[in-house]
N, C-alpha and C positions, 0 to 999 in steps of 0.2 A: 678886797672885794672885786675889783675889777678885775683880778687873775682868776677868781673862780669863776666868776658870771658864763663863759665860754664852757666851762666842766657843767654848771648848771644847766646850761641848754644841752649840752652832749647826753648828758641825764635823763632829760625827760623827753629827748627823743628816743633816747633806748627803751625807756620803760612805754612810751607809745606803741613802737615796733615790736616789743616782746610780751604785748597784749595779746596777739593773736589777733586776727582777719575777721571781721564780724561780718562784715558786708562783701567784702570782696570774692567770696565763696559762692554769691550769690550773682555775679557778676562787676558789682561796681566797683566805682576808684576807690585806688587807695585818699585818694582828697573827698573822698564821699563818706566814706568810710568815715574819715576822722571826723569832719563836720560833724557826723550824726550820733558817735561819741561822743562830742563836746554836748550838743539838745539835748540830749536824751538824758543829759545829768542837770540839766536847768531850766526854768521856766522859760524862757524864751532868748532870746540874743538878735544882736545886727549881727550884718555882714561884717562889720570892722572889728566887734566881737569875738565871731567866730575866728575870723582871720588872724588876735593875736592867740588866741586861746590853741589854735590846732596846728599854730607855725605854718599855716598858708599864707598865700598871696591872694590878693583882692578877685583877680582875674580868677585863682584855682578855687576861693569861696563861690565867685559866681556861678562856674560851670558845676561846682559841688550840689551848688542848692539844687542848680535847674534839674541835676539828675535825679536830688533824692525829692521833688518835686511830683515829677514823671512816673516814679516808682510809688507815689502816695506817703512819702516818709518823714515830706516836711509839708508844714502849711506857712502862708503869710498873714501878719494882721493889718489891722487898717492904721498900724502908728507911722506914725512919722519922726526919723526915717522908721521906715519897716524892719519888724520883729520877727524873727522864726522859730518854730512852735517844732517839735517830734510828735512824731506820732508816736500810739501804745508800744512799747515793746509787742503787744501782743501780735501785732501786724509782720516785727520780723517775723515772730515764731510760725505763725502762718505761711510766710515766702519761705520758709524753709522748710516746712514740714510737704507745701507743693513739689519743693526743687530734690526730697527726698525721694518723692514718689515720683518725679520725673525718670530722675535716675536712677531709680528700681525698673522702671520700664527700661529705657538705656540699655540696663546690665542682662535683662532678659531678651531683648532683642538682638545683642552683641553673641550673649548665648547661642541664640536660634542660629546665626549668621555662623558660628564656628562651626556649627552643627552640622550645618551646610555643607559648609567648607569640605570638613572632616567627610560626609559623606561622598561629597562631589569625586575627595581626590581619591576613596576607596573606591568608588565606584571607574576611576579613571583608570586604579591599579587592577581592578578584577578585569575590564574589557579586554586588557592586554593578557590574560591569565586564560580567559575561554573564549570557543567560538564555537557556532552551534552549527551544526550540521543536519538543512533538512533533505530528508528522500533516500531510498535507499540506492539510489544508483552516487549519489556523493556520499553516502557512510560506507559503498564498496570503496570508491573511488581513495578515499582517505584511509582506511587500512591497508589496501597495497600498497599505498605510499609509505607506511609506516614499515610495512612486513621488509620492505624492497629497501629501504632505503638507513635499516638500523645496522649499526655499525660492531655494538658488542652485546647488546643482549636484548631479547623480544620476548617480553610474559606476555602468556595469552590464560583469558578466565575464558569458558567457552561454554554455553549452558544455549538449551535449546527456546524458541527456535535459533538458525542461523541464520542470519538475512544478508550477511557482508560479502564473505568467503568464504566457500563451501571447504572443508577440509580435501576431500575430493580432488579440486582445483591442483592440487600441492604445487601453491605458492611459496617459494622459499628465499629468507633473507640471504647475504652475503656469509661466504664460508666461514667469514672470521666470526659470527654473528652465534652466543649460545642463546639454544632457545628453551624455554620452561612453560607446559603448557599444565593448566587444568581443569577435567574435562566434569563438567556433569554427567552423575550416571547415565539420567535419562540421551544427554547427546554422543552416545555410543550407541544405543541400541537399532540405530536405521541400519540397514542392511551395507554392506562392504565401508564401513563407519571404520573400522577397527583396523581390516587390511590398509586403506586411504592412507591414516597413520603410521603406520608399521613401516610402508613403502617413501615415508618422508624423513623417518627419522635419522639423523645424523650423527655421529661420533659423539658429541656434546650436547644433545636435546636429550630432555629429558620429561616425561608424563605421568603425571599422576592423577587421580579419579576422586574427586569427591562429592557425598549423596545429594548435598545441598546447595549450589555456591550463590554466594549472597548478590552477586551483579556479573553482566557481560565488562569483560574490561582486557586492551590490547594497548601495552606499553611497550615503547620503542627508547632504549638508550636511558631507560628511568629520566628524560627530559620532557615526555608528554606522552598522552592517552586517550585514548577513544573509548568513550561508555554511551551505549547506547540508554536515550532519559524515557522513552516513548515508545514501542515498539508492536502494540497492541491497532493504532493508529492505521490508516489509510495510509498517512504518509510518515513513517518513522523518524525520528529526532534523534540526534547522538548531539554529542558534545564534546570538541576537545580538549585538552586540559593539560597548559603549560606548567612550568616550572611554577611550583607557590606551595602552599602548606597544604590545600587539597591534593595538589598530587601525591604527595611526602605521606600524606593518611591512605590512598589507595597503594598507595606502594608498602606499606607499610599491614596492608586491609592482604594483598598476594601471599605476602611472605606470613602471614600468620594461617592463611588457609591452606598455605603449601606447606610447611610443620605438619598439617593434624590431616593431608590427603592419603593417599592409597597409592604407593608407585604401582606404575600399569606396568608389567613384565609383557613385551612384546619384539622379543630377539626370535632372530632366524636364525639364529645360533645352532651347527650343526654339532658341539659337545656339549657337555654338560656345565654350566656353569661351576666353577670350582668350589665355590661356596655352597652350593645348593645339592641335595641327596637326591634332587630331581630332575627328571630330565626336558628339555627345553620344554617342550611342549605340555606337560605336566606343571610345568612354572607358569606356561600363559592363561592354565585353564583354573589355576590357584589363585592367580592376579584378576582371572576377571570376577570372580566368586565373589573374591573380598572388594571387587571395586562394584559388586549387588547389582551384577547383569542376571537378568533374570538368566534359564538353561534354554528358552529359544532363541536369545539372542546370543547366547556362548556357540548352539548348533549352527546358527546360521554362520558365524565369525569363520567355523571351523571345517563348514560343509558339512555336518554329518547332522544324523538324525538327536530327536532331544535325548529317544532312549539310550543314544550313544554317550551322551554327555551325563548322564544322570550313574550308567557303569565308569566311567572313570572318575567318579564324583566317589563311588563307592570304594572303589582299587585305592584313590588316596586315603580314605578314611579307613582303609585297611593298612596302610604302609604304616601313617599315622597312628593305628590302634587307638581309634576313636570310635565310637557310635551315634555322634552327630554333626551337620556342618558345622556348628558355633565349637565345636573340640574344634574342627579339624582348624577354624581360622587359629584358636586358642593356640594349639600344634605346630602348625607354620608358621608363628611371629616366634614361638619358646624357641624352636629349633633351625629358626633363621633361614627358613627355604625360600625366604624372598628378602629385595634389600629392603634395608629401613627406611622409613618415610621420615625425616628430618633429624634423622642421627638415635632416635628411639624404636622403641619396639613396638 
């Protein structure tokens, strides 16, 4: 008996520890805890009681009680020595059903707070991503810096009005620099609009025309862009636009408006293009048709009168053996008298 006695205490301290935490969840001791295990299963007890019953010491029943005292969990009677009483179970179930909804609040404020977080640090990664540009003397200031300063390729979307850089200006980037512009119908038709162009283009630029384009937009090195957000305004707004997934979508927004444009044919080419069964100037007045310059604005491009543009509008739909313009564009993509706008016809 006396060799087991040590296995009997190691026992039923196991089976105490592998009860589970009833109180201490709630904050208190593990010697609070036990005490109110041992009450809760007896009408009352001393301190010396509880002390053999929970494997405490005197000093850990006393600081035991005074807690679950505090907490409402023990009462004292008037015996002598004095008795301690549990309170209802019901009163745990209440501390615990508070400390749930405590920390229901807790878990939705810890929310709120990542939320935060989360936003603070998106909003820390977008500042670094745009910068806004007001007035138009910094939205010029900021495209010549981009035009002057790109290294291997400058898309420009170009729609009226213009308030930056007048094409006019012929600002031009570095020779090493391909450029690819596209122009809104409408921002060809002011007058010497068409020569301005013709007069800047370079071995590797290249233009094309189309009727609608969804935004003003001028990228340099596909690393950032300038879109003007306000322009209607006293004082115009642009916005620049680093490296990040917005620029990757307007870069993304060129190259699919540039597929379905109009190449603008505007060589000074004094043969015939090899490919083409026409002759240069019969290709420029073919390319502005299809790029829906109205015929005053093809006359003015050309110097000559409208009726003059309207007979050679004729002459081609006779070479073509057409009897309307919508043949003759039909005519000119089947039989390839202009190049193809993104590898189709």
């Amino acid at each position: 008996m006396l060799l087991k006695a040590p296995r009997a205490m190691h026992e039923a301290r196991t089976r105490r520890s592998s009860d589970g935490a009833l109180l201490t969840a709630l904050g208190a001791t593990l010697s609070e805890d036990r005490a109110y295990r041992f009450l809760a299963t007896t009408v009352s007890a001393t301190s010396a009681e509880i002390s053999g019953a929970a494997g405490l010491t005197e000093a850990q029943v006393r600081a035991a009680l005074d807690g679950l005292a505090r907490r409402g969990l023990v009462s004292q009677t008037n015996d002598e020595p004095p008795r301690f009483v549990a309170s209802w179970p019901g009163t745990v179930d209440a501390m615990i059903s508070s400390r749930l909804l405590e920390l229901r609040k807790a878990q939705e404020a810890l929310d709120s707070l990542a939320d935060k977080r989360r936003s603070s640090r998106l909003a820390a990664e977008a500042a670094g991503a745009f910068e806004l540009v007001h007035g138009q003397q910094e939205l010029r200031h900021h495209a010549l810096h981009l035009i002057r300063t790109a290294r291997t390729e400058l898309l420009d979307m170009v729609k009226p009005p213009v308030i930056a850089v007048q094409t006019s200006e012929r600002v031009m980037p570095s020779a090493s620099t391909r450029g690819r512009a596209i122009f809104e119908t409408g921002a060809l038709e002011a007058p010497g609009t068409l020569d301005a162009i013709r007069a800047g283009l370079r071995g590797a630029d290249e233009i094309r025309v189309h009727p609608n384009l969804p935004l003003k937009m001028l990228a340099a090195d596909r690393s950032v862009a300038l879109i003007p957000i306000s322009q209607h305004d006293a004082t115009p707004v642009g916005l620049l636009i680093y490296e990040s997934a917005v620029l990757d979508g307007l870069l993304a927004l060129f190259d699919y408006v540039w597929s379905s444009a109009i190449t603008l044919d505007l060589v000074n080419g004094r043969a015939r293009h090899p490919d083409s069964a026409l002759s240069p100037e019969d290709r420029q007045l073919l390319s502005l048709l299809l790029a829906g310059l109205t015929d005053e604005a093809i006359a003015a491009h050309f110097g000559v009168s409208v009726r003059t543009v309207q007979r050679k509008v004729r002459a081609l739909m006779e070479v073509a053996n057409v009897r309307t313009r919508m043949q003759l564009a039909w005519e000119a993509a089947r039989q390839d008298w202009l190049p193809r706008a993104g590898g189709a016809r």
